[in-house]
C-alpha positions in Angstrom: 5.8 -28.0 2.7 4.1 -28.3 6.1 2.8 -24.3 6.0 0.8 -24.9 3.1 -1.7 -27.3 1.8 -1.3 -28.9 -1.2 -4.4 -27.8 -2.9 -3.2 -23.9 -2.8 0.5 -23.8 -1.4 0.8 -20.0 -2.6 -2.0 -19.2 -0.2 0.2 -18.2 3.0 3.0 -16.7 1.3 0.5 -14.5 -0.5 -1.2 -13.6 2.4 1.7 -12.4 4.3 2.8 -10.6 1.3 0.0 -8.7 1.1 -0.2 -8.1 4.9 3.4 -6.4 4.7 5.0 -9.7 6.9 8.0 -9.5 4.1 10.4 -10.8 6.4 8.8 -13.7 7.1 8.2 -13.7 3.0 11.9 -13.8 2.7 12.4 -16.5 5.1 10.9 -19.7 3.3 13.0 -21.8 1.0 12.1 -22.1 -2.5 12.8 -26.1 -2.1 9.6 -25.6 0.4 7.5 -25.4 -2.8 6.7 -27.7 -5.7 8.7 -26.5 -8.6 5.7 -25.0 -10.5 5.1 -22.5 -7.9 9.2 -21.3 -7.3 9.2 -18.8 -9.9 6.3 -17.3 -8.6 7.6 -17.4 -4.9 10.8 -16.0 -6.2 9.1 -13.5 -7.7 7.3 -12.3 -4.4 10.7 -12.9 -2.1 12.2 -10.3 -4.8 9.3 -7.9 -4.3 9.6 -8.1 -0.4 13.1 -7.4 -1.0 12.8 -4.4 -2.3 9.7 -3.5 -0.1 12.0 -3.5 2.9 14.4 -1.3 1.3 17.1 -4.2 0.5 19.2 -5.0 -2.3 17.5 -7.4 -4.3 20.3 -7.9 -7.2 21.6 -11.7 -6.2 17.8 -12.9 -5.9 17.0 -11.4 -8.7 20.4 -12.9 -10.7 19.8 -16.3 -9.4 16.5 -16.0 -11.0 17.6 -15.4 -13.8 20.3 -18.9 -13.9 17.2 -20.9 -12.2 14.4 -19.3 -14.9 16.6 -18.8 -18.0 12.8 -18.4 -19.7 11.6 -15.5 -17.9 14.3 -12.7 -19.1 11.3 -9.9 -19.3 9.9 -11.0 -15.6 14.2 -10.4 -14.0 14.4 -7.3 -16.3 11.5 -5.7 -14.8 12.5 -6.6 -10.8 16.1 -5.5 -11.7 14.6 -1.9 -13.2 12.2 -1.6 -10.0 15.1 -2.8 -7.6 17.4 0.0 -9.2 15.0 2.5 -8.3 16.0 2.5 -4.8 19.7 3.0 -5.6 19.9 5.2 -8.5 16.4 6.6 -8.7 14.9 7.5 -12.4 18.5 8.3 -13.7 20.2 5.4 -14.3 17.3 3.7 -16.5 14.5 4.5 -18.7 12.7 1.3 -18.5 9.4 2.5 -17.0 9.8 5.4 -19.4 10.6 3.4 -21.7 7.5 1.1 -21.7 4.3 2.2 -23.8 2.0 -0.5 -22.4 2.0 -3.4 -19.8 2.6 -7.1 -21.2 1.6 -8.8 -18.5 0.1 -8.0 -14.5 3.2 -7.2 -12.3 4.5 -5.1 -15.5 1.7 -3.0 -15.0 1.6 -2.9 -11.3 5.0 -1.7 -11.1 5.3 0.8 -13.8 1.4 2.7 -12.4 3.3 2.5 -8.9 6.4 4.3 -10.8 3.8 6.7 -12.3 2.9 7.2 -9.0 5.6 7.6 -7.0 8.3 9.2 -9.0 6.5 11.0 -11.8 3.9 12.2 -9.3 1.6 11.6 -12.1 -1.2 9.5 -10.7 -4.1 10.3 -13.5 -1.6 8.6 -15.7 -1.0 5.5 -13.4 -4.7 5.4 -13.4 -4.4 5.3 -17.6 -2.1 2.7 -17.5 -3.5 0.3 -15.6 -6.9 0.5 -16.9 -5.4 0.0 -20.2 -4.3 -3.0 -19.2 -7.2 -3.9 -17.5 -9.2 -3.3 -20.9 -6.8 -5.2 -22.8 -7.2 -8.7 -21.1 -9.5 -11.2 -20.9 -12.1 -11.9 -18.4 -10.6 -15.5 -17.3 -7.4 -13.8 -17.3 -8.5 -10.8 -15.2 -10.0 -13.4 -12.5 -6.3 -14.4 -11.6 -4.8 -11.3 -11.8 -7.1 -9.3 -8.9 -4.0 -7.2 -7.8 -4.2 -5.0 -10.5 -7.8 -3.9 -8.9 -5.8 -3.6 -5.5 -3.7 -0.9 -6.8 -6.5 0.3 -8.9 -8.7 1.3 -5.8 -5.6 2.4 -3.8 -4.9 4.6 -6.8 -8.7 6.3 -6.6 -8.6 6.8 -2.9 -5.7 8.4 -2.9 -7.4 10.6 -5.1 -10.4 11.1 -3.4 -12.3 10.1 -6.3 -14.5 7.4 -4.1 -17.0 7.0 -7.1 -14.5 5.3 -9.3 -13.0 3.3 -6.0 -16.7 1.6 -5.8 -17.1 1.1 -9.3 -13.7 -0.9 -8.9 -14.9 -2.9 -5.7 -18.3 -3.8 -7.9 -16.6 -4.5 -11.0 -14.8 -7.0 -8.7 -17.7 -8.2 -6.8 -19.0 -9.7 -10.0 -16.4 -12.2 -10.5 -16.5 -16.1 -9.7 -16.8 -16.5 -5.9 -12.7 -18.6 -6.4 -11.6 -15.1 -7.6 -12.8 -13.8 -4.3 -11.2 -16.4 -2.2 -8.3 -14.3 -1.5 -6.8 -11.4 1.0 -6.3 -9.1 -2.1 -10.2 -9.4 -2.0 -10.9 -9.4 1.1 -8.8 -6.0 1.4 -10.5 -4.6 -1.3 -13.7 -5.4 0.5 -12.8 -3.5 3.5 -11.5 -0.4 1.7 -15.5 -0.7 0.1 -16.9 -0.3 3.3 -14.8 2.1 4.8 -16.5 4.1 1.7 -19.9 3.8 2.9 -19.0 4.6 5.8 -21.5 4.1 9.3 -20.4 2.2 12.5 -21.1 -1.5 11.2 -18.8 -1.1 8.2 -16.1 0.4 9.9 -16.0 -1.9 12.8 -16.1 -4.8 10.2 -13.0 -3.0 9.0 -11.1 -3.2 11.7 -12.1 -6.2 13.1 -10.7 -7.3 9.7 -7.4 -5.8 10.2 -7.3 -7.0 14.5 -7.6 -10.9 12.8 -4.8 -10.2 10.6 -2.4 -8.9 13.8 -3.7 -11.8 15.7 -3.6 -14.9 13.2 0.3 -15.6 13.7 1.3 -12.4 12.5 5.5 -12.9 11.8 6.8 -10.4 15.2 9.7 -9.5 12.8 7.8 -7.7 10.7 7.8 -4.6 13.3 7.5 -2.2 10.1 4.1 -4.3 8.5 2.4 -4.4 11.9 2.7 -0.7 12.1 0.9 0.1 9.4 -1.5 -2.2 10.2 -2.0 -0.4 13.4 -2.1 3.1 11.9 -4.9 1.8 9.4 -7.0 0.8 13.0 -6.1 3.7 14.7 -7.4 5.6 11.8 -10.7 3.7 11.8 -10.9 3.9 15.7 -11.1 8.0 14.8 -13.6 7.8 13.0 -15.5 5.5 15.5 -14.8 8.2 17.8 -13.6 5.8 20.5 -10.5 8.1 21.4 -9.4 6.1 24.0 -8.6 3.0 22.1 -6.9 5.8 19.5 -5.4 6.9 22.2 -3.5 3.3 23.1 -2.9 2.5 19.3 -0.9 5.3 19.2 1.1 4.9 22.3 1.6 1.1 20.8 2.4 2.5 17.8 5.1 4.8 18.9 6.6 2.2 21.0 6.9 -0.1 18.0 8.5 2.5 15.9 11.7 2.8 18.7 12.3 -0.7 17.3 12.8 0.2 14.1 16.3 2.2 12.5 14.9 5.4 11.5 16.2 4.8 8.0 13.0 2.2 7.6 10.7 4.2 10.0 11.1 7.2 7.3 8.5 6.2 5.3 5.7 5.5 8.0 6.4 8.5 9.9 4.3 10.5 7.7 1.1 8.7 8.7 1.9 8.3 12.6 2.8 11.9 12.7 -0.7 12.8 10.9 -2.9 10.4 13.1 -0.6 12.1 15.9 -2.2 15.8 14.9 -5.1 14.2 14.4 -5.9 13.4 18.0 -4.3 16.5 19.6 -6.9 18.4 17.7 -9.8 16.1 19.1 -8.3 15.8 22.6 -6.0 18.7 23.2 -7.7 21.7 21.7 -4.5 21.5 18.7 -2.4 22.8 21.5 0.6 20.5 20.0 -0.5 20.7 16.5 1.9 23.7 14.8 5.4 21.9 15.8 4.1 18.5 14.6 3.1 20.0 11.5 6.4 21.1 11.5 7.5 17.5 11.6 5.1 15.9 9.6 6.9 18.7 7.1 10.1 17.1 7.2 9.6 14.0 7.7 7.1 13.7 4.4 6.7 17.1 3.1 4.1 15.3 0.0 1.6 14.1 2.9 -2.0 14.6 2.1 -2.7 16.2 5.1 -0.6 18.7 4.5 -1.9 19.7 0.7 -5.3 19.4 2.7 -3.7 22.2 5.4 -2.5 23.9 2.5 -6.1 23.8 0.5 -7.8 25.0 3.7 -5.2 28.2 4.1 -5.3 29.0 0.9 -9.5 28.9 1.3 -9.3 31.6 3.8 -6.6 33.9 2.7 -9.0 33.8 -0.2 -12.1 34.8 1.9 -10.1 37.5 3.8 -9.2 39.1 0.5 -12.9 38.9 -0.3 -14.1 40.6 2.9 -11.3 43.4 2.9 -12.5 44.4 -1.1 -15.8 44.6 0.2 -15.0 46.6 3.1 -13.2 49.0 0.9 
C-alpha cells in the first residue's frame, strides 16, 4: 500500500476519481487495500469503468462472488453499466426506483434523470429528497451528493441555489471538508462570485491538479481539465493563454479515438467559437456552429444561440407591426 497512508488509504484513489484519472483508477489492485476499504475501491474501479465507456459486467460480477452482502450496491452498477449498451430499454430500474436508499443510489439515478430523461428539475427533486431524508453525521460522509447537487444548479443557471449548496456545505466539520469533492465545490463557489482573485484561485486550483502527478494516460480527464482553464482564462480576458490551451487542447484530442473524444467535443468546439468571436471578428463562427450541431446538438450554447434568435425574430416582428 505504498500510494496511500494508512490513516486514509481511500484518499488518492478518490482524488483521481474525482479528477477524471480513471485509468489510473482502474490500474490498482484491490489486494493494494486493507479489506475494509476493497468494496469501496471496487465500487469506484466499476464507476471508472463505465466513465470511460467500457464494459463493466466481469467487475461488477466478481463483486458480486467477493461481496455476496452487497446485492443492491452490484444491482445498481449493473443497471447504470447497461445504460451504455442498451440505453433505457432494456431495464426500468431507475424508473423503477421511487426514492434513493443510500448515496451512490441517488447519485446515479439524478444523473439518469439528467441525462436520459432530460428532466433535470426532477434530478434536482430527487436528490434533495435524499438529502432531506438523512442525517447530519451521515450527510458529512456522503459530500458527493452536494457535488452533483451544484453541478445540477449550474447547469441550470440557477446560481442562487448553487451558493445556498456551497454554504450549506461550508457549515460542516472542517474533516468533512478535507477532501477534493470540497475543494471542487469551493472553486465552482467562486467562479460564482466572480472578479479576478476568485477566478485565478480557480484555476490555479485546477493547474495543481494537472501538475501533481496527474496519470498521462488519462488523455480524456486532462482535457477537460484544460477546457475548464481555458474557460476561466476567457473570462480573465488573457486570450493569449486561451489561445495556447486550445491549441494544447486540440493536440490532445488527436490522441484520443473519436469514439471517446465524442463527448468532449461539444465543449472544445464552444470554447473554439468562443474565441473566434473575441479574436476573429466570428469570421469562423457559422461552420463551427455547424459542428458543434453535430457533434452535440443539446449543448447549451446552442439553446443560448437559439434563445438569442428567437429574441430578435421576436423584436423584428415588433418593429414591422409598428411600422405598419
Amino acid at each position: 500500500m505504498e500510494a496511500f497512508s494508512d490513516s486514509n488509504e481511500l484518499y488518492t484513489i478518490r482524488n483521481q476519481f474525482y479528477t477524471y484519472q480513471h485509468n489510473k483508477v482502474k490500474s490498482y489492485s484491490l489486494d493494494e487495500f486493507s479489506e475494509e476499504n476493497q468494496l469501496k475501491v471496487l465500487e469506484i474501479q466499476i464507476r471508472s469503468t463505465i466513465a470511460l465507456g467500457q464494459d463493466a459486467s466481469k467487475l461488477i460480477e466478481d463483486g458480486k462472488i467477493r461481496f455476496p452482502d452487497n446485492e443492491e450496491l452490484f444491482q445498481l452498477l449493473q443497471a447504470w453499466n447497461d445504460l451504455k449498451d442498451f440505453g433505457t430499454d432494456d431495464s426500468t430500474y431507475f424508473e423503477d426506483l421511487k426514492a434513493a436508499k443510500f448515496e451512490l443510489q441517488a447519485i446515479l439515478t439524478s444523473l439518469y434523470l439528467k441525462k436520459f430523461e432530460k428532466d433535470i428539475d426532477q434530478s434536482i427533486k430527487f436528490l434533495t429528497n435524499y438529502i432531506d431524508n438523512v442525517s447530519s453525521l451521515q450527510k458529512y460522509n456522503e459530500i458527493e451528493v452536494f457535488l452533483i447537487l451544484m453541478q445540477l444548479y449550474l447547469l441550470k443557471g440557477d446560481f442562487k441555489e448553487a451558493t445556498a449548496v456551497f454554504r450549506n456545505l461550508n457549515s460542516f466539520p472542517d474533516f468533512a471538508k478535507d477532501e477534493i469533492i470540497y475543494q471542487m465545490i469551493e472553486s465552482w463557489y467562486g467562479i460564482i462570485k466572480g472578479g479576478a482573485e476568485n477566478i485565478s484561485n480557480a484555476y490555479d486550483f485546477y493547474d495543481e491538479i494537472l501538475n501533481t502527478g496527474y496519470n498521462e494516460g488519462d488523455v480524456k480527464g486532462k482535457i477537460r481539465i484544460l477546457n475548464t482553464q481555458l474557460v476561466l482564462t476567457l473570462q480573465l480576458d488573457h486570450i493569449p493563454e486561451a489561445q495556447e490551451l486550445l491549441k494544447q487542447i486540440q493536440s490532445l484530442s488527436k490522441e484520443i479515438p473519436d469514439d471517446e473524444a465524442k463527448d468532449l467535443s461539444g465543449d472544445i468546439l464552444a470554447n473554439e467559437i468562443a474565441l473566434d468571436r473575441l479574436t476573429n471578428q466570428g469570421k469562423n463562427s457559422k461552420s463551427l456552429l455547424e459542428q458543434l450541431k453535430k457533434a452535440n446538438p443539446e449543448h447549451e450554447l446552442l439553446k443560448d444561440e437559439q434563445q438569442k434568435n428567437e429574441l430578435f425574430d421576436s423584436l423584428v416582428a415588433k418593429y414591422k407591426s409598428v411600422e405598419t
